[in-house]
N, C-alpha and C positions, 0 to 999 in steps of 0.2 A: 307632389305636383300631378303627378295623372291620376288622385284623387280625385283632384279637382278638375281635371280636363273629362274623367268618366262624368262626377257632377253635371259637370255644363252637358255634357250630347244627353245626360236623361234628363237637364229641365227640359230640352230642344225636345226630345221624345214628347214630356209628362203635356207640354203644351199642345203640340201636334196631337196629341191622343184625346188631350180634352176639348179641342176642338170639335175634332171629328166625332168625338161619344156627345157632347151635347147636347149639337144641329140634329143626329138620332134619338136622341133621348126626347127632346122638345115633338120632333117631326109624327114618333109611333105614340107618344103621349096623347099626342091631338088626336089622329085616328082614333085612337082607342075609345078616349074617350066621348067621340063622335058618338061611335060606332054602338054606346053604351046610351047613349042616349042623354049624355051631359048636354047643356042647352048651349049652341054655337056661340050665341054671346058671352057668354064665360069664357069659351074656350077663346074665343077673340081678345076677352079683355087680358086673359091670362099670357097670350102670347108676346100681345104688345109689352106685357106690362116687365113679364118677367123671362119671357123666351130664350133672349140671349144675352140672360145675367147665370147661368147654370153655371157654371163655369168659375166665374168669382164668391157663388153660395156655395159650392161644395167648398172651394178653397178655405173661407171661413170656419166652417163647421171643423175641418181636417186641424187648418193650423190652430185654433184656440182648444181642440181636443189635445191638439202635441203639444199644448202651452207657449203656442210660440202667436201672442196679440198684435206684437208688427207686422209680421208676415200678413194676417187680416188685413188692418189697418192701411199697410202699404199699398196692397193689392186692389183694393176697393179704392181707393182716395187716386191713385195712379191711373186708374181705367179711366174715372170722373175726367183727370185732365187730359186722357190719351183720347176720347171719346169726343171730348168737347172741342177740342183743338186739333190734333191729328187727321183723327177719320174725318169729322168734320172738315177740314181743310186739304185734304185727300179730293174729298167729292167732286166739287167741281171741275176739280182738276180732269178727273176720268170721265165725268159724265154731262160737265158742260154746266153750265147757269142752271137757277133752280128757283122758284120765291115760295115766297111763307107769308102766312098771314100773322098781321102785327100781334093780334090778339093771342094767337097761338103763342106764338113762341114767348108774348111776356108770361102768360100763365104759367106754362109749361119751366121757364125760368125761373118764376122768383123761387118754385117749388125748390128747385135744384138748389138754387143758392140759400135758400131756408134751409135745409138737409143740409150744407157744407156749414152753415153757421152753428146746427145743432152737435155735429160733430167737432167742431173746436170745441167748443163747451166744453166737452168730454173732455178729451184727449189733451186740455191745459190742463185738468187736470192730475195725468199721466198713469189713467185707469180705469176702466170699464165695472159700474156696478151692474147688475142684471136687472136695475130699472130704468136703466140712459138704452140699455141694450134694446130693451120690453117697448122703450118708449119710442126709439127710434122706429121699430119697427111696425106699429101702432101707426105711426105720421104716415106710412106707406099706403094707409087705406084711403086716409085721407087726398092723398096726393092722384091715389088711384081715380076715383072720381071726378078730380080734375082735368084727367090727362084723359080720360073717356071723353068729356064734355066739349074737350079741345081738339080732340083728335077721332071725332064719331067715326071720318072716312076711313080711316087706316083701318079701326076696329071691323068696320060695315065690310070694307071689301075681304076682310078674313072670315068674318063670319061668312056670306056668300059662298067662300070657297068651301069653306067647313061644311055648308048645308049641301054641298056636292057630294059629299064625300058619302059612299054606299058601306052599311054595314058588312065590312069585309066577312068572308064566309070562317076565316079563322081567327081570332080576335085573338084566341093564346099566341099567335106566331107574335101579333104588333106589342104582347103583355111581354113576350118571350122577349124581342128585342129590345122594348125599352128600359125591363128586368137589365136585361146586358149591357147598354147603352150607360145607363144610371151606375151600374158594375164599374162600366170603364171609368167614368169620371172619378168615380171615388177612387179608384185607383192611380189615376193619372195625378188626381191633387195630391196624393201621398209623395208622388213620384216629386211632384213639383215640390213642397213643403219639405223633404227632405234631403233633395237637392239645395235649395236655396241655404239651407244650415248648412251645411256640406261646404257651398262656396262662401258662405257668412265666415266660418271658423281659419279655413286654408288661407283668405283672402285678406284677411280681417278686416271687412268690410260689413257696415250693417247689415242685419237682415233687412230691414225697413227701407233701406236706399235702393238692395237687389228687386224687392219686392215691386218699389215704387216706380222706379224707371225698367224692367227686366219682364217680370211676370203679368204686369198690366199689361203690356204692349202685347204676349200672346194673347190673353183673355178677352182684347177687344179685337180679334180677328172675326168673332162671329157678327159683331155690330157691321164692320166694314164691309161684309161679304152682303148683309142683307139689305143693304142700304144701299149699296151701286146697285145691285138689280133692281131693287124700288125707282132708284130713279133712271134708269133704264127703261124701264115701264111706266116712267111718269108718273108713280106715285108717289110725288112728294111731298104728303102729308103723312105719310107712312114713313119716309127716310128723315123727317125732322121727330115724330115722333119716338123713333128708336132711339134714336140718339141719346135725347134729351130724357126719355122716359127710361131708357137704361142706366143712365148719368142717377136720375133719381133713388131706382133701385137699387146702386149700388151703394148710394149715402142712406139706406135706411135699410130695406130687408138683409142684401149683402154682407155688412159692414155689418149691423147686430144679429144675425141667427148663429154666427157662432160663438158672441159672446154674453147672449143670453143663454145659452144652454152650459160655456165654458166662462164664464169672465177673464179676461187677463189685464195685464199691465202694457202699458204701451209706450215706449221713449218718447215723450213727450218734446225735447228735444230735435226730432229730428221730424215727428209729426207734426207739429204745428207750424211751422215754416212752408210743409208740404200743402198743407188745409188753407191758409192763407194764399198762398198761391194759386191753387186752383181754386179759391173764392173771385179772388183780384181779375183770372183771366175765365171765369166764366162770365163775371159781369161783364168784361168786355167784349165778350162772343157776341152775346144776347143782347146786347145796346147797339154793337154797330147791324145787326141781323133786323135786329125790331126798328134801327133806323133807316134803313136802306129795303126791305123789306123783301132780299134776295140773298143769295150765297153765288158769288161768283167767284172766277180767278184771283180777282183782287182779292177779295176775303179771304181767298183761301188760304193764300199767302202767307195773310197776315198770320189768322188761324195756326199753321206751319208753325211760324215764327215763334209764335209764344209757346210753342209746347219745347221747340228744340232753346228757347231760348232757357227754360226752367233749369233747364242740363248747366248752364254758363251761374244761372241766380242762386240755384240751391246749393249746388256744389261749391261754389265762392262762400255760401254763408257757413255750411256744413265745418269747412277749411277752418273761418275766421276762428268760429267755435271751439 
């Protein structure tokens, strides 16, 4: 038992840690490579695109190197619905009404939900070869230049700030920290990946169910942090774009760089029920958003709803099983 109670305070650590290593890893990255003369557009599309999915790609890369593909699986496929429904549903609540343009958010959606349909694929059939991996991650390019074309402003007003930014007079300190930054993550996802065994084995509880509702909820703290300041700031075309374009990155880059480099096996079982579900309640984000053509209280609600509701749907089918 205080196994398992040590377990649980270091995932609460491994997530806190990877939070905070990150939002620095992302932050000195940019500098740096401002500073180096990378061209602000890149560094703009790369933020939107993959800024504050660090966090569920280390996870990847750690748990399919320790052989453990649910733990992957879980953790990417759990943010999609924490991201889409939660934080999403979160927002208005804190920052008041919000609209979106119809066009946006159907692009930006069918991507997402194309990416959850590629991933059942896979995962019926309850294993990863390193061409579903290669391939997923492939779609990402794809999806990247949609979510540019959709989302110019989010990208525009990052670059602007990029082209602010003066080549610092010491480039090693911003290399130095994101060297440590990148340090802490890999570290923290160990922390997290070997906790969640830890409480998998004592508890005897999936890895894949702790993953899915447990360690997605930390990983998507950096989404919800950057998206109430966007819409704080009124940029909401930047807070629907993270959302959604992270939702993306974690059904394609996420979810395959650790298992094209590691392939694993994945309970299919307990994944496909999870994939369906967050297929079921993103169409319904993105239908009532693209019909109402705002996120307000009322959505938010709803939003809410379906994600606390999954707790009551997947745990009932998990049981029946």
């Amino acid at each position: 038992m205080i196994e398992i109670i040590i377990a649980i305070f270091i995932l609460i650590g491994g997530l806190g840690l990877i939070v905070i290593c990150s939002i620095q890893a992302v932050k000195h990255s940019a500098i740096l490579a401002a500073a180096l003369g990378v061209s602000p557009l890149i560094i703009g599309v790369a933020l939107v695109s993959i800024g504050t999915d660090v966090a569920e790609i280390f996870n990847s890369i750690v748990s399919c190197a320790l052989g453990h593909g649910d733990i992957d699986v879980g953790d990417s496929v759990g943010s999609d619905l924490t991201q889409l429904t939660l934080v999403f549903g979160i927002l208005p609540l804190v920052s008041g009404i919000f609209y979106v343009h119809r066009k946006d958010i159907i692009i930006l959606g069918a991507c997402e939900v194309l990416s959850l349909i590629l991933i059942f694929t896979v995962v019926e059939k309850g294993y990863f070869t390193r061409l579903d991996a290669i391939l997923m991650i492939g779609c990402l390019g794809i999806y990247i230049w949609l979510i540019y074309n959709a989302n110019k402003e989010s990208i525009l007003q990052r670059v602007e700030k990029i082209e602010k930014i003066k080549a610092p007079r010491a480039k090693k300190f911003h290399l130095l920290i994101a060297v440590l930054a990148f340090g802490g993550v890999t570290i923290s996802s160990i922390m997290i990946v070997e906790s969640v065994i830890t409480i998998s084995e004592g508890l005897n509880v999936p890895e894949y169910i702790i993953s899915f509702f447990g360690v997605s909820l930390g990983t998507s703290l950096p989404e919800l942090a950057v998206d109430i300041n966007a819409l704080r700031l009124k940029h909401h075309e930047i807070a629907i774009g993270d959302i959604i374009g992270s939702c993306i990155v974690d059904s394609t880059l996420s979810i395959g760089i650790g298992q094209a480099l590691f392939p694993q096996a994945v309970t299919a079982s307990l994944a496909v029920p999870t994939v369906l579900y967050t297929l079921v309640a993103s169409f319904i984000v993105i239908t009532i958003v693209a019909v109402r053509k705002k996120v307000d209280k009322k959505a938010g609600i709803v939003f809410i709803a379906l994600y606390f509701l999954s707790y009551v749907f997947l745990f009932s089918f998990w049981m029946r099983g």
